[in-house]
NUKOL-916736 format. One record per residue (C-alpha): z, x, y; residue in three letters; residue number from 0. Coordinates in steps of 0.25 Angstrom, whole numbers, plus 5000, padded with zeros to 4 digits. Layout:
BEGIN
{atom {Z; X; Y}; ALA; NUM}
...
***
This chain:
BEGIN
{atom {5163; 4501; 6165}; UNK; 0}
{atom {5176; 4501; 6158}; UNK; 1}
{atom {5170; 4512; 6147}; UNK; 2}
{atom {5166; 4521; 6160}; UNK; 3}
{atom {5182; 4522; 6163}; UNK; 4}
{atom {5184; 4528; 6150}; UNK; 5}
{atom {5173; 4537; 6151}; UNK; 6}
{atom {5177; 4541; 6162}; UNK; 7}
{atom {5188; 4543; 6158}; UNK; 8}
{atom {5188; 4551; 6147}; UNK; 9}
{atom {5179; 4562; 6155}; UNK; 10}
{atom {5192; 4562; 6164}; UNK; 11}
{atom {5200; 4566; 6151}; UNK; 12}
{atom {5191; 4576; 6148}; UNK; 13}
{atom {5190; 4583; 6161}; UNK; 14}
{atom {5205; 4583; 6161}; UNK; 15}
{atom {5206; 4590; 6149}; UNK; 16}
{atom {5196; 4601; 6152}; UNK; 17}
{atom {5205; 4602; 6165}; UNK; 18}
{atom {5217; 4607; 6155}; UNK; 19}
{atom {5211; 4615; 6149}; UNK; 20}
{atom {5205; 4623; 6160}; UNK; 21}
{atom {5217; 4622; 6168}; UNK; 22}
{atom {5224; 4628; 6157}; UNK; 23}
{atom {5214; 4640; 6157}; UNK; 24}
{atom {5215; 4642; 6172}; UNK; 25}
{atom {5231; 4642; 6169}; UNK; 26}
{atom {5229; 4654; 6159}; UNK; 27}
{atom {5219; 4662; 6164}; UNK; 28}
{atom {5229; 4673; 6164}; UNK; 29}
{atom {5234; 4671; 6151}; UNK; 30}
{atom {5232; 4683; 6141}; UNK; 31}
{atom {5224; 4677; 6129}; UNK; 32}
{atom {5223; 4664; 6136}; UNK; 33}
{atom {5209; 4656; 6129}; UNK; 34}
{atom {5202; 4645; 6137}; UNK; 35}
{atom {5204; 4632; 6132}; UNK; 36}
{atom {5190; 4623; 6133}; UNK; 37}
{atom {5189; 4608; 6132}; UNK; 38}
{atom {5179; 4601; 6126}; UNK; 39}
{atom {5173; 4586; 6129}; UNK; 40}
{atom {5165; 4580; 6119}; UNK; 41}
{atom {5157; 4565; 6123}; UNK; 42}
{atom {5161; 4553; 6117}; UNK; 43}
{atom {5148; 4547; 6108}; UNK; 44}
{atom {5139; 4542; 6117}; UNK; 45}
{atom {5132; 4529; 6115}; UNK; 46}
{atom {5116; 4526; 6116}; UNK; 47}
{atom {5113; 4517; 6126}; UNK; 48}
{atom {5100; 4507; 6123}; UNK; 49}
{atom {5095; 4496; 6131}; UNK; 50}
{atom {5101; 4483; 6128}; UNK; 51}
{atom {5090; 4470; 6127}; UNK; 52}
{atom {5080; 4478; 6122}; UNK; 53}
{atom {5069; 4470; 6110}; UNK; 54}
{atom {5071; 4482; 6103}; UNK; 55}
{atom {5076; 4479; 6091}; UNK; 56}
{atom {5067; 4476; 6078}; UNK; 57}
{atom {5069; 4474; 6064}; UNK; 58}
{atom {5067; 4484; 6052}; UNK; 59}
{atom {5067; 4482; 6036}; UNK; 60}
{atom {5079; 4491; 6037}; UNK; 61}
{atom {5086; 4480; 6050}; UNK; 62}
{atom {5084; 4483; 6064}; UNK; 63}
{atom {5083; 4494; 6074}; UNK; 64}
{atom {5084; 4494; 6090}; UNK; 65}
{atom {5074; 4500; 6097}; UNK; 66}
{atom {5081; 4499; 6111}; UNK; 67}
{atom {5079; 4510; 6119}; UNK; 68}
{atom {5091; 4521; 6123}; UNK; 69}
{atom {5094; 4522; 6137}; UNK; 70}
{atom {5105; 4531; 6137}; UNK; 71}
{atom {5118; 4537; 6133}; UNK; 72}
{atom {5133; 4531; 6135}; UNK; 73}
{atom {5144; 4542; 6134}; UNK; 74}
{atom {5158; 4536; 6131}; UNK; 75}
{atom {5165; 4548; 6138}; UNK; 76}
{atom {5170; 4562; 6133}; UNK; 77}
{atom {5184; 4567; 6127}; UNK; 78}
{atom {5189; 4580; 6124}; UNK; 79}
{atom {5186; 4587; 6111}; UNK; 80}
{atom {5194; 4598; 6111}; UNK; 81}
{atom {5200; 4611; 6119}; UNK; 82}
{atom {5196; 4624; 6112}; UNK; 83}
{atom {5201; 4638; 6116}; UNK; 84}
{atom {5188; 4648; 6121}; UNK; 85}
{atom {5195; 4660; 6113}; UNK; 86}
{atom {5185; 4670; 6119}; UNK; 87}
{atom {5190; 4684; 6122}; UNK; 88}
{atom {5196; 4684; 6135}; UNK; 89}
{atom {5195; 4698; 6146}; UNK; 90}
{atom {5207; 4711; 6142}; UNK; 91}
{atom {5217; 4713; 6152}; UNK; 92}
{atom {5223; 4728; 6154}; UNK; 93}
{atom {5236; 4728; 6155}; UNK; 94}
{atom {5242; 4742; 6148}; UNK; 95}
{atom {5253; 4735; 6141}; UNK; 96}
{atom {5255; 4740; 6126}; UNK; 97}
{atom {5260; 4725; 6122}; UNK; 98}
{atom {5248; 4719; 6128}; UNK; 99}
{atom {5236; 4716; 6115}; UNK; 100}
{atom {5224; 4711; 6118}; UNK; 101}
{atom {5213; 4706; 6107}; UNK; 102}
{atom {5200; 4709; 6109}; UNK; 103}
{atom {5192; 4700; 6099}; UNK; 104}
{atom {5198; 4688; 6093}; UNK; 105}
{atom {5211; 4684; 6087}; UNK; 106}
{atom {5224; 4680; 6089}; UNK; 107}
{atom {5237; 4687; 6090}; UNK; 108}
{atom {5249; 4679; 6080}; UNK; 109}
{atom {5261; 4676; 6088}; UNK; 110}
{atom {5275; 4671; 6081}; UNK; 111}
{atom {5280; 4660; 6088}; UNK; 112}
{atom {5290; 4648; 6085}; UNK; 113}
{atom {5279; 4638; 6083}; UNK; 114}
{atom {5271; 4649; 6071}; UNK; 115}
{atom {5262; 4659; 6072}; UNK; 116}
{atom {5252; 4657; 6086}; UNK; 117}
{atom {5239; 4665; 6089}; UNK; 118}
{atom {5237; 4670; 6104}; UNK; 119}
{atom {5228; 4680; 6112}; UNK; 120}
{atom {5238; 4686; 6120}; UNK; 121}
{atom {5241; 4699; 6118}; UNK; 122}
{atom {5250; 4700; 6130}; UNK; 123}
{atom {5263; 4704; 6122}; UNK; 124}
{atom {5278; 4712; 6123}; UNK; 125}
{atom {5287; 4717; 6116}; UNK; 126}
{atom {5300; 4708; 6114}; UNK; 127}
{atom {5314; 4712; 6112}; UNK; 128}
{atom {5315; 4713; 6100}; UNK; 129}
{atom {5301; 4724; 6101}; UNK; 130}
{atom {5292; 4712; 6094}; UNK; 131}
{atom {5278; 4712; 6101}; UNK; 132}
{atom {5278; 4697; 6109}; UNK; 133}
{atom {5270; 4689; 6116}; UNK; 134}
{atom {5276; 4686; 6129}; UNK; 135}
{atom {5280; 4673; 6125}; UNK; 136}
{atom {5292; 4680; 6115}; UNK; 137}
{atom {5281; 4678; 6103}; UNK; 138}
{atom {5279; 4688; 6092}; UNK; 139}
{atom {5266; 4692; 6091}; UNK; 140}
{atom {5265; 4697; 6074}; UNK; 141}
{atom {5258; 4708; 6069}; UNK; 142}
{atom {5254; 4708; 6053}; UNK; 143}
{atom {5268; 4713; 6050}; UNK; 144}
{atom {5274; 4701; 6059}; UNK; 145}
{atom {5281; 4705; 6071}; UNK; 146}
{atom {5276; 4719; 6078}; UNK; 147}
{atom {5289; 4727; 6082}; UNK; 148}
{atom {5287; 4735; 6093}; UNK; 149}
{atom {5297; 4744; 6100}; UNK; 150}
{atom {5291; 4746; 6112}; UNK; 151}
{atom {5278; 4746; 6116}; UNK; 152}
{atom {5274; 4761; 6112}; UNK; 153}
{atom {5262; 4755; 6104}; UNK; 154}
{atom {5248; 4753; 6104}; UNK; 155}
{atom {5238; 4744; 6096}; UNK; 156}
{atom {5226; 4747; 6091}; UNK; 157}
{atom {5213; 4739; 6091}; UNK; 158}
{atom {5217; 4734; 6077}; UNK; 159}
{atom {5229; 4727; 6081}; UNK; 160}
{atom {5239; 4738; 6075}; UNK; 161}
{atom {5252; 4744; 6083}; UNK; 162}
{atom {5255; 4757; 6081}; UNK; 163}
{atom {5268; 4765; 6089}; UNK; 164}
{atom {5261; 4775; 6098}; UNK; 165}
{atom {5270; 4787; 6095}; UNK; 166}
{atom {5270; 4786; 6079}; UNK; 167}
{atom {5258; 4777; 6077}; UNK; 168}
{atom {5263; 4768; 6068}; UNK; 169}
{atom {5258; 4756; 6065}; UNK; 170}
{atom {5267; 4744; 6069}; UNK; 171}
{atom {5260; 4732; 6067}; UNK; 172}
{atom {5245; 4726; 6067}; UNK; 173}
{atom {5245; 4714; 6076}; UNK; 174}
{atom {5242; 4700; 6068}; UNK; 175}
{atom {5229; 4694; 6075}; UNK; 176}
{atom {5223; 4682; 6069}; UNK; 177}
{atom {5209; 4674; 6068}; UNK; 178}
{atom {5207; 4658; 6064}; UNK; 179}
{atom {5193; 4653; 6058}; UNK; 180}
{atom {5192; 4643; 6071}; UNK; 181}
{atom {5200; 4650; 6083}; UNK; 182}
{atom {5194; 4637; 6093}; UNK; 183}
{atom {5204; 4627; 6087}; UNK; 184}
{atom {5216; 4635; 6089}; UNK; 185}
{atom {5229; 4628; 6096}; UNK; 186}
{atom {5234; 4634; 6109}; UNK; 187}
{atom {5248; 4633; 6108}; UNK; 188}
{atom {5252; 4639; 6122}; UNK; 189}
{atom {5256; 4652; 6127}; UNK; 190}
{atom {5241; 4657; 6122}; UNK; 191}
{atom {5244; 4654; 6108}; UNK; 192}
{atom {5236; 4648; 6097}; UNK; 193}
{atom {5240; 4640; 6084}; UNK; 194}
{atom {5230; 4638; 6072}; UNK; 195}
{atom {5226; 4624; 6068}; UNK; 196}
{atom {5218; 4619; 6056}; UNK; 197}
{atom {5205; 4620; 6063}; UNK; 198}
{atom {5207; 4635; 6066}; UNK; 199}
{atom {5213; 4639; 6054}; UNK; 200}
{atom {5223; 4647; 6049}; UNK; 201}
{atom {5225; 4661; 6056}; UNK; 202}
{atom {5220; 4672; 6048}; UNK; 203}
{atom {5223; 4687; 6051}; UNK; 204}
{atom {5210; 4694; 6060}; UNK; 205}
{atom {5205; 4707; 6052}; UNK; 206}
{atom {5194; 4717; 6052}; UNK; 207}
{atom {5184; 4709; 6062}; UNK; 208}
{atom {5192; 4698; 6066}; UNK; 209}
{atom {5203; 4706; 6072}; UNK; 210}
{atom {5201; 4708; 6086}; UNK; 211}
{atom {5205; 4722; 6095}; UNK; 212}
{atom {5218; 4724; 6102}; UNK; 213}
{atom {5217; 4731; 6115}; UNK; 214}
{atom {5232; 4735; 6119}; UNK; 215}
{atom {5237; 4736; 6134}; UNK; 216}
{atom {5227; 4724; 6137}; UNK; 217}
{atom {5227; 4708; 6137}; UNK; 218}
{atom {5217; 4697; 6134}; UNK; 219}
{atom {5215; 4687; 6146}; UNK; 220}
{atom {5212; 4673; 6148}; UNK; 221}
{atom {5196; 4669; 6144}; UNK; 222}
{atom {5197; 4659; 6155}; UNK; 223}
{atom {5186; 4660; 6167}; UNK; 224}
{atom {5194; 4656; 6178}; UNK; 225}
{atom {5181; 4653; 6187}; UNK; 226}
{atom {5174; 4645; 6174}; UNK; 227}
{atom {5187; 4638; 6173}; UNK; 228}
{atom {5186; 4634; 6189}; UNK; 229}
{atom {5174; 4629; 6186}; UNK; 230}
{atom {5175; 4619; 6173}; UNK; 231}
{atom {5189; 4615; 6182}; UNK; 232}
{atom {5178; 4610; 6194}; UNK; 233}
{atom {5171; 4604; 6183}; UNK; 234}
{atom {5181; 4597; 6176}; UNK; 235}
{atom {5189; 4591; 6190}; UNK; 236}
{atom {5174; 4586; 6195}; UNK; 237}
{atom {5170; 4579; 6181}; UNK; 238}
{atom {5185; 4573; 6181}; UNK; 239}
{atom {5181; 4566; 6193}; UNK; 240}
{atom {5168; 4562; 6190}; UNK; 241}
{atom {5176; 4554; 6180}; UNK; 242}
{atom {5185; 4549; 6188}; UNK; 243}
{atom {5176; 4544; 6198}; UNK; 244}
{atom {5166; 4537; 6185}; UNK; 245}
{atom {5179; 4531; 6182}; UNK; 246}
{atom {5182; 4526; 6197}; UNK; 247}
{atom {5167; 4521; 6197}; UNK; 248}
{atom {5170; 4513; 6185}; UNK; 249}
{atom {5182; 4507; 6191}; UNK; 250}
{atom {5176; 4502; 6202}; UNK; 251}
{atom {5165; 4494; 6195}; UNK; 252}
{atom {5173; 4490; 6187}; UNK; 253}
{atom {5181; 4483; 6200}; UNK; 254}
{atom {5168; 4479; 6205}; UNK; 255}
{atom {5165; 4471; 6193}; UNK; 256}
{atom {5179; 4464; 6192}; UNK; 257}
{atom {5176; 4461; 6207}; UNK; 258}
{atom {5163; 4454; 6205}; UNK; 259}
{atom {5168; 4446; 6191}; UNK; 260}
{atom {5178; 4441; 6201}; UNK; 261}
{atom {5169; 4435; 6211}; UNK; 262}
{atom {5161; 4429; 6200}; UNK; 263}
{atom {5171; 4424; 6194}; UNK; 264}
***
């Protein structure tokens, strides 16, 4: 009995972590660039059940073997095996702002921050005081050159990536976008950024193929489904209780049987 409390109890910790996660989709559905997060439960090795008092056992030349039948399985409960970012291409917004970059194919723009270099999806960008293109948290967003000096934004992009000055044409900058050899395991760091770890490897810059399109004057939106995130929500609050109540049911045979040993004692 006691081992049904902890699986119980363990399927409670799962469903509670599949509830952040989808929580914090739901929270940024409309955050530009925003990537669903997924968790992931794995089973805990489940053991063979055979029937116990069972003449089944007989002798070989090479020691014994058991011949008792298999009834069933026992699971041991489940735990969480990792949260992974669904980094498929989310829907384009228009929005007619020339500060506004969206990437249509994969990639990440490279932001200078405090912290090193981080990787993001959002193209939602302005010009700061100082006439550096920025993401809206005060971050430099780097071209090949390092930072893209704009006086204003008299510019446009092509699908390359370059900026170019409307009236003289000239080019000023190519924006940086980077690939990894395992995008998946990628770190979210907040504010839709990403760090690299050692599993995604090092940041390498995307070129010919690899290098996605920009469309200017438009946004990337979230890749969440709002209704399919409703729906895995329901799921996740009724298997939460149906662990809860496993581990109620437990609880109370477990009084029974201290009741009863009482009496016989």
């Amino acid at each position: 009995m006691i081992r049904g409390w902890y699986i119980g109890a363990s399927g409670m910790n799962v469903q509670q972590n599949r509830l952040n996660a989808i929580s914090n989709n739901l929270a940024n559905v409309d955050t530009a660039g925003y990537k669903r997060e997924v968790s992931v439960s794995k089973n805990f090795s489940e053991l063979l059940v055979s029937r116990m008092n069972f003449d089944g056992v007989y002798s070989t030349e090479f020691g014994s073997a058991d011949i008792a039948p298999i009834i069933g399985k026992l699971g041991l409960g489940a735990e969480t095996n990792e949260n992974y970012v669904d980094f498929s291409q989310g829907s384009f917004k228009i929005t007619n702002t020339k500060t506004d970059i969206a990437l249509n194919g994969e990639g990440f723009y490279v932001v200078d921050t405090p912290y090193g270099e981080r990787y993001t999806r959002n193209g939602d960008f302005f010009i700061g005081k100082e006439g550096i293109l920025e993401t809206k948290d005060g971050y430099p967003v780097l071209g090949e050159n390092g930072y893209i000096y704009v006086d204003d934004d008299k510019f446009y992009v092509n699908e390359d990536g370059v900026l170019r000055t409307e009236e003289e044409g000239s080019d000023i900058d190519r924006l940086k976008v980077v690939r990894f050899d395992n995008e998946r395991y990628l770190k979210k760091m907040g504010n839709s950024f990403y760090a690299e770890t050692d599993v995604s490897g090092p940041a390498h810059i995307a070129e010919g193929r690899e290098r996605p399109g920009f469309l200017q004057g438009y946004t990337e939106t979230s890749n969440v489904n709002v209704v399919n995130e409703m729906v895995q929500m329901i799921e996740v609050n009724r298997a939460y209780e149906a662990n809860q109540k496993t581990i109620q049911s437990e609880d109370s045979m477990m009084g029974t049987l201290w009741q009863k040993f009482a009496v016989l004692r």
